[in-house]
C-alpha positions as CSV (number, residue, x, y, z in Angstrom):
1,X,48.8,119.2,132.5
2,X,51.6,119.5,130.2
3,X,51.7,123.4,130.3
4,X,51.2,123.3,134.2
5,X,54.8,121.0,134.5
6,X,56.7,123.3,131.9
7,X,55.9,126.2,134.0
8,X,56.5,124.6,137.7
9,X,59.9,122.8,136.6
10,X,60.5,126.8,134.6
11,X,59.6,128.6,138.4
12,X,56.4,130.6,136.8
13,X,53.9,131.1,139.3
14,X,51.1,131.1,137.0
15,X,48.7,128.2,138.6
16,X,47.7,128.4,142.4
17,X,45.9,125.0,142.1
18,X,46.0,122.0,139.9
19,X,42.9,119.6,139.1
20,X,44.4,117.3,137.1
21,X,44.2,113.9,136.3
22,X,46.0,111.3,139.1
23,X,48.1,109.0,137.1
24,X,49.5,112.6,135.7
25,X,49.4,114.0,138.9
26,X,51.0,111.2,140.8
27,X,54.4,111.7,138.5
28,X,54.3,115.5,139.1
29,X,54.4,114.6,142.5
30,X,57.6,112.5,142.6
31,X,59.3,114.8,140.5
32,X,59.2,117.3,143.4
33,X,56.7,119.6,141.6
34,X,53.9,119.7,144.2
35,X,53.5,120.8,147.5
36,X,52.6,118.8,151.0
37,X,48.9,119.7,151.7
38,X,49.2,119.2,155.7
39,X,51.5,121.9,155.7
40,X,48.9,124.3,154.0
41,X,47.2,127.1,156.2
42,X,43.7,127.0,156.6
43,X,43.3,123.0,155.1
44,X,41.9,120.9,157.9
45,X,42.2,117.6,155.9
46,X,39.8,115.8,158.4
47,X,36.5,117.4,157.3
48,X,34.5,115.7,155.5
49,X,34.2,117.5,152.5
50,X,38.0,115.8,151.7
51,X,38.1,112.6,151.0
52,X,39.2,110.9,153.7
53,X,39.5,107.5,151.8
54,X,42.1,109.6,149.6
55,X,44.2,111.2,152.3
56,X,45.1,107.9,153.3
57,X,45.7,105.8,150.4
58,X,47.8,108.8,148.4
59,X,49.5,109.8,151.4
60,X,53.6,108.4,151.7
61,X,55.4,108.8,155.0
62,X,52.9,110.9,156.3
63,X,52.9,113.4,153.2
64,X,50.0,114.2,151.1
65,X,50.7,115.9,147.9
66,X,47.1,114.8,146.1
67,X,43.9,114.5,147.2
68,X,40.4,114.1,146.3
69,X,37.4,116.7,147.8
70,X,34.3,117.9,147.0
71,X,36.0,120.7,145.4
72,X,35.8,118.6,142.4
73,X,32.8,116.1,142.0
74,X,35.0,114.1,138.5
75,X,36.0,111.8,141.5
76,X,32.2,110.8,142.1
77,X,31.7,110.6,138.2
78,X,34.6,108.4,137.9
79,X,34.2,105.8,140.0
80,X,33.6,102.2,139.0
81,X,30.2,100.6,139.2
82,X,27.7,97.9,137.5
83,X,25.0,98.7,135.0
84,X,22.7,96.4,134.5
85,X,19.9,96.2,131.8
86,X,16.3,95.8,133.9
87,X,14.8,94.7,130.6
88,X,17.1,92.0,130.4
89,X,16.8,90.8,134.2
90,X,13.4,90.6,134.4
91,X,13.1,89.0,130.5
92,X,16.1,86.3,132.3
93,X,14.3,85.9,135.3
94,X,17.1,87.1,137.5
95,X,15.3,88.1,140.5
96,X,15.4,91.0,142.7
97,X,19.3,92.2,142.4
98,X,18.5,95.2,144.2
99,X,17.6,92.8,147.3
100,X,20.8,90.5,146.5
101,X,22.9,94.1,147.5
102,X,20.8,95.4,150.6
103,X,21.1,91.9,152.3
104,X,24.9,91.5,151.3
105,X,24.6,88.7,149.0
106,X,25.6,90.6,146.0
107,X,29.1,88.5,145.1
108,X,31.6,87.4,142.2
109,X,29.7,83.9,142.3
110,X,26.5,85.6,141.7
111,X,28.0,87.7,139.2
112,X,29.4,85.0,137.4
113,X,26.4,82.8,137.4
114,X,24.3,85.3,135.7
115,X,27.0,85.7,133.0
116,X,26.1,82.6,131.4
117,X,22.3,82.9,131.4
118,X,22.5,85.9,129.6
119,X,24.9,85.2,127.0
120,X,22.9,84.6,123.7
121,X,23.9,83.7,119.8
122,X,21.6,86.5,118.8
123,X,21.9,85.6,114.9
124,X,23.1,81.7,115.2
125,X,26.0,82.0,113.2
126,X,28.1,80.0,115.9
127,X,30.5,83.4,116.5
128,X,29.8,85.6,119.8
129,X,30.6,88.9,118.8
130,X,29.0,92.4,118.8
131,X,25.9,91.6,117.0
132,X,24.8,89.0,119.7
133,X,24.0,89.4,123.4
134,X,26.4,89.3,126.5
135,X,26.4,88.9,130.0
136,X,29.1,91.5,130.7
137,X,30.5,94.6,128.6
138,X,33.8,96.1,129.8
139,X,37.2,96.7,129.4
140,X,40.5,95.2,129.9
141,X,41.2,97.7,132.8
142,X,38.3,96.8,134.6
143,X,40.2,94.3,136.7
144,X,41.3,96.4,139.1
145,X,37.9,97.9,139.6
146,X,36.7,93.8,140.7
147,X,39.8,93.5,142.4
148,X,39.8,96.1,144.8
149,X,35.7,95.6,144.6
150,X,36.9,92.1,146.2
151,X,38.6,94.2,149.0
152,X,42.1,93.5,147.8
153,X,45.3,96.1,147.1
154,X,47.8,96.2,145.6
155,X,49.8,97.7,148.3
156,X,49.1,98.4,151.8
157,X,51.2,100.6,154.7
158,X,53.6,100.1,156.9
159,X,54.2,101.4,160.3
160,X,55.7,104.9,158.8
161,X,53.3,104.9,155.9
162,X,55.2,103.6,153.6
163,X,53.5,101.4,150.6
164,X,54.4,97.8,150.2
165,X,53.3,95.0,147.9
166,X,50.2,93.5,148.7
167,X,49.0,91.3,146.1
168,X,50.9,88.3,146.9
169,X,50.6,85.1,149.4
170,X,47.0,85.0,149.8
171,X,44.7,82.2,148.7
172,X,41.9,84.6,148.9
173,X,43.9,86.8,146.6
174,X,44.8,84.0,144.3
175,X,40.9,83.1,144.1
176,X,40.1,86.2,143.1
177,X,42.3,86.2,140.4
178,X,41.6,83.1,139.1
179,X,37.8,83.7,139.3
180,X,38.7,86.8,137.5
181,X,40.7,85.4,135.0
182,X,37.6,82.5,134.2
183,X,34.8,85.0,133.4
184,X,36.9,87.7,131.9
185,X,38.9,85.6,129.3
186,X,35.4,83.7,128.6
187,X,34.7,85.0,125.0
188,X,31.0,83.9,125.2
189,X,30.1,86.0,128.3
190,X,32.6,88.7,128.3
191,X,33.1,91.2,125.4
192,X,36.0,93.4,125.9
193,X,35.6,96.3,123.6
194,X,39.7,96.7,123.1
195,X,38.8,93.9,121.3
196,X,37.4,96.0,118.8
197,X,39.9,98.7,117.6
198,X,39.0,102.7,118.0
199,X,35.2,102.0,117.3
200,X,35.0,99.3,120.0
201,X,33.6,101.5,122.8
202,X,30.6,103.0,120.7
203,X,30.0,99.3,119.1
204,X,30.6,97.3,122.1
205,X,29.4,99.2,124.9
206,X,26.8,102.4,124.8
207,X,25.2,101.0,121.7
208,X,24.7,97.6,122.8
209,X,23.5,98.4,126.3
210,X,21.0,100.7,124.6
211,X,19.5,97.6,122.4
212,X,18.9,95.5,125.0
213,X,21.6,93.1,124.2
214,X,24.3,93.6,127.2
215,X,23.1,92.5,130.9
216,X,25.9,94.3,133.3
217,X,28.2,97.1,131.8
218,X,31.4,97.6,134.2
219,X,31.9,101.1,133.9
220,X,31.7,104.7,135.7
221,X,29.3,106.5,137.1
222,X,29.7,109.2,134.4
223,X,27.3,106.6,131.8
224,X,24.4,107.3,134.2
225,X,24.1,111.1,132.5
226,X,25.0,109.8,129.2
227,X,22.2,107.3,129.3
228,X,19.6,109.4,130.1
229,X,17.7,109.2,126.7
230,X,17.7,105.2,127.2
231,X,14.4,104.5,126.0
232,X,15.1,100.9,128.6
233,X,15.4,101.5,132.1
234,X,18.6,100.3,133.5
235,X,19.6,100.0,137.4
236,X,23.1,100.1,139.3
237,X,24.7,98.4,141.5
238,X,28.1,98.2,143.3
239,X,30.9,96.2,142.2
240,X,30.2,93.0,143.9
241,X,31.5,91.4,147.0
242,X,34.4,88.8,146.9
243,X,31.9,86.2,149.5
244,X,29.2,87.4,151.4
245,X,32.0,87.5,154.4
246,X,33.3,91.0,153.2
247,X,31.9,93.7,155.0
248,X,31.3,96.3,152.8
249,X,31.0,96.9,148.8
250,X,33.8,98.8,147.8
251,X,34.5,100.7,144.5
252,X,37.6,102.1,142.6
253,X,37.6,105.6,142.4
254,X,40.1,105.6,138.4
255,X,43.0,106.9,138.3
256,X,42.3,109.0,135.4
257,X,39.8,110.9,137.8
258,X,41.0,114.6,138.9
259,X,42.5,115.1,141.9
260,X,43.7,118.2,143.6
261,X,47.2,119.1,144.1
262,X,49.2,122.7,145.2
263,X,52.1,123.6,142.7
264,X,55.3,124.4,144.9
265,X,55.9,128.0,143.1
266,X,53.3,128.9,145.3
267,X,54.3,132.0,148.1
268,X,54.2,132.0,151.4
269,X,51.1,134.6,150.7
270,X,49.9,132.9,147.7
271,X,49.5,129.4,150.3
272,X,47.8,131.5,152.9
273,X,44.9,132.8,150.3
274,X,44.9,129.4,148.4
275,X,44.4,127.4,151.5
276,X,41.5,129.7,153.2
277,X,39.8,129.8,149.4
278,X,39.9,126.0,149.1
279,X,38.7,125.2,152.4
280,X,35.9,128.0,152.1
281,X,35.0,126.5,148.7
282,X,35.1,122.7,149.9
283,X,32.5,123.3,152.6
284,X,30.5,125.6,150.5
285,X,30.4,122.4,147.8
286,X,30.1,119.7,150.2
287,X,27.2,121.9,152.0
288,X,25.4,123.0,148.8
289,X,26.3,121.6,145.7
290,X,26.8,118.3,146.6
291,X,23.5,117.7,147.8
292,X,22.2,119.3,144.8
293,X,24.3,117.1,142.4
294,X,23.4,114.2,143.5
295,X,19.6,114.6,145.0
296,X,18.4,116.9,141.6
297,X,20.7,115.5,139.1
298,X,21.5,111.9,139.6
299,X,18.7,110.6,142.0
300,X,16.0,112.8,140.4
301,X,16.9,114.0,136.6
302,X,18.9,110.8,136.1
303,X,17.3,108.4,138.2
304,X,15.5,105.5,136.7
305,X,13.6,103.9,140.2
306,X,13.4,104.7,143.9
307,X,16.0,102.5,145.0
308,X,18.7,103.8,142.5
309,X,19.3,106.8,145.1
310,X,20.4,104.0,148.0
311,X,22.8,102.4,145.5
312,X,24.3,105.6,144.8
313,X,24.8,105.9,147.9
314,X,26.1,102.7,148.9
315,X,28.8,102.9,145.9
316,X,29.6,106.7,147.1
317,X,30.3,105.5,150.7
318,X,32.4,102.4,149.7
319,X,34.9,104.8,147.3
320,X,38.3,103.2,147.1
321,X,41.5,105.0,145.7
322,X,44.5,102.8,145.4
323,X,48.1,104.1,146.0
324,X,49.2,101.6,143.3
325,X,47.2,102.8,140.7
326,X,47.5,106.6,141.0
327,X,51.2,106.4,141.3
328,X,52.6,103.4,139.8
329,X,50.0,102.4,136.7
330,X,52.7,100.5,134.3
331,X,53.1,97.8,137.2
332,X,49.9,97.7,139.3
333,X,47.6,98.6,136.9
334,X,48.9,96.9,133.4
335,X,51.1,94.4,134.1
336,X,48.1,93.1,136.7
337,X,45.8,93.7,133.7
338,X,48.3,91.9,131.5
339,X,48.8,89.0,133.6
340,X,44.6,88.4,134.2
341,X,43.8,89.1,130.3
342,X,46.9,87.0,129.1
343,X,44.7,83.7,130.6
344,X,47.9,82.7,132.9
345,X,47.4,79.6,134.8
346,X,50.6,80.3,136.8
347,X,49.3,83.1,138.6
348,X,51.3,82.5,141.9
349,X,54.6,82.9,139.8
350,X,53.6,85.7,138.1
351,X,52.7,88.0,140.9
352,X,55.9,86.6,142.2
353,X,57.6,87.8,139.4
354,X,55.7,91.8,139.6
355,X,56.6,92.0,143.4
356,X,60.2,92.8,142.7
357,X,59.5,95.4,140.1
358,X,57.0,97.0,142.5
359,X,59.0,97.3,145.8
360,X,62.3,98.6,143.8
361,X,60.0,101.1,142.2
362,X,58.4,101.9,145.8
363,X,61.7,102.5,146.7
364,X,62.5,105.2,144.2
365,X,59.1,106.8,145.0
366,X,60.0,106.6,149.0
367,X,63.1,108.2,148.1
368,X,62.0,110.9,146.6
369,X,59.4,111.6,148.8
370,X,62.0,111.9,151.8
371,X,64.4,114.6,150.0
């Protein structure tokens, strides 16, 4: 990504398209280094092998300078879902979790209330840590996956489709976060491997969920192929609902994921070709190896029962990208993270307090969209 920026900002036309990560991607794009995609020949942006969830989160004033597609499947590998250990379930008596998502009853509460049940002092030394058993296994950064899981934002649009601040005024948002805030910062349910220096994600993630001794693992859908030699079968499942009033189970596409973007050394020619070889490629993915990806390789290769194939599903149809996280990590993605992890009881104050930082930095973004 760093050689692609050096080149644009030089004039070298040596890239006709970027697939780049979106929290790198996003800043090319307000630094003026990427080009609008409605105005590419050839594009139609409302097929469905684009993302039509991504055209309209990480469009701004009716631009669209990134975007996700079937052109590139990391967007379907990175997107935030549950793992949970069927061992463990069946050994806790849990019930049939598969059910609790089909009949929409699949929520935080439920979440929450297994978290305790499965928490165990595997050795009885009166310290929870990563020789014991937990109810969840994650990551500080996971709170935006629950959040916008909950069917929160952290912006939304105006009229012109501008972003504003969302996160504020809400009880239902405030509950959220507090509910969050409970079972996250609870050291005897929740093991956040950040906790645990560099080795923290081998010790305190793949390695525990492989012995049996982690319930759910918040995570992306990537772990499915890098579990495939568990010797335990596992299952997944969306992120849950907020209450069993939300519509649908939604699930955060990460920022980190690739995205595709147009570099603006491109020539009038060079956009021609570009466009008619993306949009020839898209359909021939979305037609061919889409199908194949997930039918051979994640629902049959990778699959560990006959209902994982519907969850897939489920969490492919409810795909969420989030304006605030591609383009604006440092406040919507940290500072949230920050405020949830730091066990603040004044939550009210402090999103009061990131709302100012936000709008003046949407304003700087706005502005240099509209030059």
């Amino acid at each position: 990504s760093a050689l692609a920026k050096q080149a644009i900002q030089a004039g070298d036309d040596l890239y006709d398209l970027l697939l780049i990560g979106g929290t790198v991607t996003g800043g090319m794009a307000t630094a003026g280094l990427l080009m609008d995609l409605t105005q590419i020949p050839h594009m139609d942006l409302s097929k469905p092998w684009y993302d039509q969830s991504a055209n309209a989160s990480l469009s701004i004033g009716g631009r669209l300078h990134l975007t996700a597609g079937d052109l590139n499947i990391m967007d379907n590998k990175a997107t935030w879902a549950l793992l949970f250990n069927k061992k463990l379930a069946e050994d806790l008596s849990l019930g049939d979790l598969y059910g609790m998502v089909l009949d929409g009853t699949w929520t935080l509460d439920t979440l929450e209330s297994y978290l305790t049940i499965a928490s165990i002092d595997l050795n009885g030394d009166g310290v929870h840590d990563e020789f014991d058993q937990w109810g969840m296994q994650g990551e500080s950064f996971n709170t935006a996956a629950f959040i916008l899981g909950a069917g929160e934002r952290f912006f939304d649009k105006d009229e012109n489709d501008m972003p504003v601040f969302a996160l504020e005024g809400d009880e239902r948002v405030y509950g959220i976060l507090e509910d969050l805030s409970q079972f996250m910062n609870d050291t005897s349910v929740s093991l956040n491997y950040h906790n645990y220096g560099s080795e923290g994600y081998h010790l305190c993630t793949t390695k525990m969920f492989e012995e049996n001794r982690g319930l759910f693992w918040i995570t992306n859908l990537q772990m499915v192929i890098r579990l495939r030699e568990m010797e335990t079968d596992f299952g997944i499942a969306p992120c849950p609902k907020y209450d069993e009033q939300q519509e649908q189970y939604l699930n955060l596409v990460d920022g980190h994921a690739s995205v595709m973007a147009l570099p603006v050394t491109l020539s009038d020619d060079d956009r021609d070709f570009v466009g008619t070889m993306i949009e020839a490629f898209s359909a021939a993915t979305f037609n061919d190896v889409l199908p194949a990806y997930y039918e051979t390789a994640m629902q049959t290769k990778f699959a560990q029962d006959q209902t994982m194939p519907l969850m897939l599903e489920l969490i492919r149809e409810g795909r969420v990208f989030n304006f605030g996280y591609v383009y604006d990590t440092m406040i919507n993605r940290d500072i949230l993270v920050n405020l949830i992890t730091s066990k603040s009881t004044e939550l009210a104050s402090k999103i009061a307090a990131v709302k100012k930082p936000t709008e003046k930095y949407y304003e700087r973004v706005t502005k240099t969209f509209g030059e």
